[in-house]
N, C-alpha and C positions, 0 to 999 in steps of 0.2 A: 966546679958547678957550670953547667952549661948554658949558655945564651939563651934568656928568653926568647920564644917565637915570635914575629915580629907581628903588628894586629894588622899592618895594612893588606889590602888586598891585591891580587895579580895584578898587575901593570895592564892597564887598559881598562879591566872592567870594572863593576860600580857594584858595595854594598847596597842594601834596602833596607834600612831602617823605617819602622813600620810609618812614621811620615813621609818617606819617599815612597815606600810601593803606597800608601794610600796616592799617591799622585797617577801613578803608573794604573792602578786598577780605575782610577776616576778615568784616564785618558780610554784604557779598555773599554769602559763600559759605554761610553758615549761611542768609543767607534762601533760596540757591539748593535747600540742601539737602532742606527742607522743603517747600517747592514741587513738587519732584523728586518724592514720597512721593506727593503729592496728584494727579500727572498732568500740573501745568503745562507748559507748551512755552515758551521766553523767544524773544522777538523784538527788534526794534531798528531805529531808523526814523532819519534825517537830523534834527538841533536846526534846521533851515529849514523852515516853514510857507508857503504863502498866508495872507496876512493873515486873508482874508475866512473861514477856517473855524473862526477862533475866536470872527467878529463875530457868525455866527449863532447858535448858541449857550450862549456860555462869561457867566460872568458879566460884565457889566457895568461894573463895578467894575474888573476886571482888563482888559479890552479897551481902557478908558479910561485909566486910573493907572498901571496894571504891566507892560505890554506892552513890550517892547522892537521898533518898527515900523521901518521904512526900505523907501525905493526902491531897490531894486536897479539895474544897469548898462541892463537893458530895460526900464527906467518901472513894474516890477510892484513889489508892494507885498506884504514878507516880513516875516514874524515867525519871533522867535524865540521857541520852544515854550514856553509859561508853561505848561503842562497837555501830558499824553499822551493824553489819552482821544479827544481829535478825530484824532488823526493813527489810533489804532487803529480808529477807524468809519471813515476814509476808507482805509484799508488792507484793512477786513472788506469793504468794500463793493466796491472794486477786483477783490477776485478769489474773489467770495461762491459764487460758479457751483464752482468748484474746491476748496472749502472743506468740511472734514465737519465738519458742527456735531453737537451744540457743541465749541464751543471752549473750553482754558482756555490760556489765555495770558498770559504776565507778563514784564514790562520794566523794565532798570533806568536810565531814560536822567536824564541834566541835564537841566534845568528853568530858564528864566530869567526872574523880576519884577523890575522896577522896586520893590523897596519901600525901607523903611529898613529900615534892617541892625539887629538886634538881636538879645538871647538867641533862639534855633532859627529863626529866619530870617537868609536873607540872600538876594542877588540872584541867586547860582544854588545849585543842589544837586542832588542825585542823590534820584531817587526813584524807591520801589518800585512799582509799577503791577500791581494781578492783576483779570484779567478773566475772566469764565465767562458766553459768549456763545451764544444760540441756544435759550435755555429761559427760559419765561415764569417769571413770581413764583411762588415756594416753596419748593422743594426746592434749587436754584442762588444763591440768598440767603441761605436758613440755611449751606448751604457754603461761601461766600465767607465768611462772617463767622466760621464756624469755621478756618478758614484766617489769619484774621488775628488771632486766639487765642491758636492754634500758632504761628505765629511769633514772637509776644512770649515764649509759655512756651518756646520753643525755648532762647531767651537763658535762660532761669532764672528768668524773670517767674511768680508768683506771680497767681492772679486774684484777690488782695487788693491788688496793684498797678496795677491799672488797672480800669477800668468801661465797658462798651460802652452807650453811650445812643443809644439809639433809636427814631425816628417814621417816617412814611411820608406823604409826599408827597398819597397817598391822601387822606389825613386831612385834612391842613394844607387842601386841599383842598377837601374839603367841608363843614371849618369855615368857609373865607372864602365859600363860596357861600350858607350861612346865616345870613354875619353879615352880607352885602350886598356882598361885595366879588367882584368877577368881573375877568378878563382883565386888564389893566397895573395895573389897582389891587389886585389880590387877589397881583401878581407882586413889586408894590411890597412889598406888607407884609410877604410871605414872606423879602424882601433886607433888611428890614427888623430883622425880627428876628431874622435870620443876623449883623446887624452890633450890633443892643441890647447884648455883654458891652463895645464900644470907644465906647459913646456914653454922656453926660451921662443922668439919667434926665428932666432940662426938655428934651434933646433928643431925645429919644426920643418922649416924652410929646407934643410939638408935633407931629413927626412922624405919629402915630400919629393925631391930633386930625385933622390935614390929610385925612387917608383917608376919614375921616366913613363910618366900619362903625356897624351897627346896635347890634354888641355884638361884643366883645373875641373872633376867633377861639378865642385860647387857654383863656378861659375858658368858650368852648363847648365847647371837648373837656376842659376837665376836670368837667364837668356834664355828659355827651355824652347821659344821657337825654333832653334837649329836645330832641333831634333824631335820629330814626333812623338817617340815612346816616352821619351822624359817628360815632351806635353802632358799628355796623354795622364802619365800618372803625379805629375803636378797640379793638375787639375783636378785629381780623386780626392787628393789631400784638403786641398782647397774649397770642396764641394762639400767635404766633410766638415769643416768648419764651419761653413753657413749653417749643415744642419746643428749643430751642437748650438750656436748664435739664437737658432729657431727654437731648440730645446730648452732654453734658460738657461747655456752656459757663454756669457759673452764676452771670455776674457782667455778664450784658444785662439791662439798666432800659429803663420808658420814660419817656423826655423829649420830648417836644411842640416844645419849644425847637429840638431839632435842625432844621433845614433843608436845610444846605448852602449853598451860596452859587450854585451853577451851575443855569442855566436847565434844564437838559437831565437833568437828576434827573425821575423820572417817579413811583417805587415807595417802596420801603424806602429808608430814609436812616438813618444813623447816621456818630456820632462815639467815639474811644476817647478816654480822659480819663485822664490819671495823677490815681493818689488820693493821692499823697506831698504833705504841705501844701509842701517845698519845690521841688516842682513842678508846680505846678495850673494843668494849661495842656490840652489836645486836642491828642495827641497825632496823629492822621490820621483821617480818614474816609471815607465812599464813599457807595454806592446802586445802586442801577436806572435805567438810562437807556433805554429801549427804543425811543424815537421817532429817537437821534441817526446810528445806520448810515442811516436812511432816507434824511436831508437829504443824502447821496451815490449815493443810488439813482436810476436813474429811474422816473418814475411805472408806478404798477401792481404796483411791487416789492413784495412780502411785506416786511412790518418785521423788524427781526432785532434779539429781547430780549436784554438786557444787563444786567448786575450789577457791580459792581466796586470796587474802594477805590485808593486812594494815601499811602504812607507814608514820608516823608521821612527824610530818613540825618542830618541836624542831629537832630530831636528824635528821632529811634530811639536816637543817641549821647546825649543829654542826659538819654534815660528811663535810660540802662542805669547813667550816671554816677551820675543820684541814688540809684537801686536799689542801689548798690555789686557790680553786673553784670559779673564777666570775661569777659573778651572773650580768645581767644588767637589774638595776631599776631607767634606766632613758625612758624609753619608753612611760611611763606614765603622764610622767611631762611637765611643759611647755618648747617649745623649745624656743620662741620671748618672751622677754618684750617689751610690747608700751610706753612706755614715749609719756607724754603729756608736750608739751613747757607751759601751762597751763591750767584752770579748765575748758575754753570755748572750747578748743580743744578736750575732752573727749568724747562729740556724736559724733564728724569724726572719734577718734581712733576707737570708739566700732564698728563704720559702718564701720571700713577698718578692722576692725579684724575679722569682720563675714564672710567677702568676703576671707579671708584667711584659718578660720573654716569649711565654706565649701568648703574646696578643701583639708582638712587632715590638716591644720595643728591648733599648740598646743600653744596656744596665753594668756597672760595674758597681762593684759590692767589697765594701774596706773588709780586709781580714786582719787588719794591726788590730794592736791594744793602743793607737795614739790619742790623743783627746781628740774633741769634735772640732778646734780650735784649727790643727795640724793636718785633718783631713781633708777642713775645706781648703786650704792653701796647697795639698797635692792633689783636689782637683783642679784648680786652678793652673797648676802645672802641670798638669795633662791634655790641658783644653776641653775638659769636660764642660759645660756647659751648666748644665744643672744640681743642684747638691738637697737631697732629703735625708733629715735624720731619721734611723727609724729602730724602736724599741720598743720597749713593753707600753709607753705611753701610746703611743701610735697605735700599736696593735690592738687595744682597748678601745681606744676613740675613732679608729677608723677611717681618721682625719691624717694628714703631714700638710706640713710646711716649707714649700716649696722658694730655694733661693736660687735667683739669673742672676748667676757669679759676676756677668760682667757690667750688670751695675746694680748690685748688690740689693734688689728689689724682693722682696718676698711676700707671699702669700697663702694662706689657706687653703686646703681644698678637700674634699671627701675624698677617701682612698680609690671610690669606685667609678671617679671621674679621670682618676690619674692617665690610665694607658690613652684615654682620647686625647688628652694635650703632648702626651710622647709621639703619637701618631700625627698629630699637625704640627712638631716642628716647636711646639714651644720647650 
C-alpha cells in the first residue's frame, strides 16, 4: 500500500482557509476602496511570462536566484511572474495606440520567488501593484506616493508609523559619474548598495574596494557642494519633499541609501519603513521607470513615462499586526443561521432565505436532521452571529424569534421587518 499524500503545502507558500482569505479579501477591498477615490482602473494579466522579459530588465539577482523558469511542452522558456511591472509595459505597449494616457492602473496578482521562506516573505504572495503611466517626473510621483500614504492611513496607520525614504536614481547617478564609476560598474555599485543592510560590513567593504571609485558616491551626495550636478539633483529630491510635506504627506525623508534593486528604475525611488522597533524592516517600494514600455515598442516609438510602487499582503498583514490594526473580516460571512425544527421544513427555510438573499442579506440555511439544540452550537462554531428557527410555526405567524448568540438575547419580530435589521448589522 502506498504512502499517503502528504496534506501540507509547497514549502513557502500559504493555504486559505476561508478565515484566512476572508482576511486577504478584507485587506483587498479596503486597498480597492481607496484606489477607487483616486481614479485607479484594476487590471490582471496570466502568472505565465516569457522568460526573456524579466531577463532584460529585472534585477539580476531575481533573474538568477528567485525565478521559478521551465520549458514548456513547445521548447519556450516561461516564467513565473516574480514582479508585475514587466508584464504591465508589455501590456501598455500591446495596445498603446488605443490607450488614453495617462493611465492609473492597479493589480492585485500572486507573485512567485524562489527565496527562503521567512518572517514577510515567502515564495508566493499577493501584491498590490499601482501605476500612473504617461506623464513625465513631478506631479505623477508626488501622487503615487501620496497614494501609498492613503492607503496605509486608510488601515488606521498613523504617519508616526511608518517613514517614506526617498532618493532618485537621478542622483545616485550623478554621483557615480563623479566618483568614476560609469555603465556596469556604476550598475554594480547601485545593486550593491541595494543589498549592503544583508551583507558583512568586510563584505561589503571588499566589495566596494573592487569597484576602484575615485570617491564614495554616497558621500558625494552627502557633501554634494563638490559637484554641481549632484547639487542640482539633490536639491530636486529635496524640493520634492517639501512639496509632499505641503500635500499632507509629512513623514517623506531623504535617504541616499534607497535604490531599489531593479534595473529599470530611471527617476524617483523610494522605500516605506515601519518605525515600530518590533518591526523594522521596508515595508514596499517603488519609482520611475520610463525607459521599460519602450523595450516592447518598436523603434521610433515615443517612450511612455512611468511611476509606480508594489506592496505586498505578507508585510501590509505584519504592519497592521504590530500596529494592533483591525481589520474586519466579517463582511463576508453569514450574518442568519436558519434552523430547521426538522428535515420537512428545509424547502420553506431555503424559500424564506431567498426572499431574504434578495434584499442583501447573508444567510445560511441547516440542511441536517440535528435537533434545534445542536444547530445553535454550530452556529456558534461558525461565528455566525444570529440564529432563527424557522418552520411551519413561523411560516403561519409570520413572526421568528431572533437570538444574538453571543449573549444569548432574544427577541421577536415580524417576518417583514427581518431583511432591515440583516441590513443594519444587527
Amino acid at each position: 500500500m502506498s504512502e499517503p499524500l502528504s496534506t501540507d503545502p509547497y514549502k513557502g507558500v500559504r493555504d486559505f482557509y476561508p478565515a484566512d482569505w476572508a482576511r486577504e479579501v478584507a485587506l483587498f477591498a479596503r486597498i480597492r476602496e481607496v484606489l477607487a477615490r483616486w481614479g485607479y482602473e484594476e487590471y490582471n494579466a496570466s502568472p505565465l511570462e516569457r522568460a526573456e522579459i524579466y531577463e532584460a530588465k529585472s534585477s539580476e539577482e531575481i533573474v538568477r536566484d528567485q525565478t521559478y523558469t521551465f520549458m514548456d511542452r513547445g521548447d519556450r522558456r516561461v516564467t513565473l511572474r516574480p514582479e508585475m511591472t514587466p508584464t504591465l509595459a508589455r501590456m501598455v505597449a500591446g495596445k498603446r495606440r488605443e490607450l488614453s494616457f495617462p493611465l492609473r492602473w492597479f493589480s492585485l496578482p500572486n507573485i512567485f520567488r524562489y527565496e527562503r521562506p521567512q518572517k514577510g516573505r515567502s515564495r508566493e504572495h499577493y501584491q498590490l501593484n499601482v501605476d500612473l503611466l504617461g506623464l513625465p517626473d513631478g506631479e505623477a510621483d508626488i501622487e503615487v506616493i501620496r497614494v501609498a500614504s492613503e492607503i496605509l492611513k486608510a488601515f488606521g496607520a498613523k504617519e508616526s508609523d511608518f517613514v517614506i525614504r526617498m532618493s532618485s536614481r537621478g542622483l545616485l547617478n550623478a554621483a557615480c559619474t563623479a566618483s568614476g564609476l560609469s555603465g556596469e560598474r556604476a550598475r554594480n555599485y547601485l545593486r550593491l548598495i541595494d543589498r549592503k543592510a544583508k551583507m558583512t560590513p568586510e563584505a561589503f567593504t571588499a566589495a566596494f574596494i573592487a569597484l576602484t571609485p575615485k570617491k564614495d558616491p554616497l558621500e558625494l551626495i552627502a557633501h554634494s557642494s563638490e559637484d554641481p550636478t549632484v547639487a542640482l539633483e539633490k536639491k530636486k529630491i529635496l524640493d520634492r519633499i517639501e512639496v509632499l510635506k505641503a500635500r499632507g504627506v509629512g513623514n517623506a525623508v531623504f535617504d541616499a541609501h534607497i535604490t531599489r534593486g531593479f534595473d529599470y528604475y530611471t527617476g524617483t525611488v523610494f522605500e516605506v519603513f515601519d518605525t515600530n522597533p518590533a518591526n523594522p524592516r521596508s515595508l514596499f517600494g517603488g519609482g520611475r521607470y520610463d525607459g521599460l514600455v519602450a523595450l516592447f515598442s518598436v523603434k521610433g516609438g515615443d517612450p511612455v513615462p512611468a511611476v509606480g510602487f508594489g506592496m505586498g499582503d505578507i508585510t501590509l498583514s505584519d504592519f497592521l499586526e504590530t500596529h494592533q490594526l483591525p481589520l474586519d473580516t466579517k463582511s463576508g460571512k453569514p450574518q442568519l443561521y436558519l434552523g430547521t425544527p426538522s428535515a420537512s421544513d428545509i424547502p420553506t427555510a431555503q424559500a424564506f432565505a431567498d426572499t431574504l438573499r434578495a434584499q442583501g442579506g447573508r444567510v445560511f440555511v441547516n440542511l441536517t436532521d440535528k435537533a434545534l439544540g445542536d444547530q445553535v452550537k454550530d452556529a456558534v462554531k461558525r461565528g455566525i452571529p444570529l440564529f432563527i428557527a424557522y418552520g411551519a410555526d413561523e411560516t403561519k405567524s409570520q413572526t421568528v424569534r431572533m437570538k444574538i448568540l453571543a449573549t444569548g438575547e432574544e427577541a421577536g419580530l415580524p417576518v417583514s421587518e427581518l431583511p432591515a435589521r440583516l441590513r443594519a448589522g444587527s
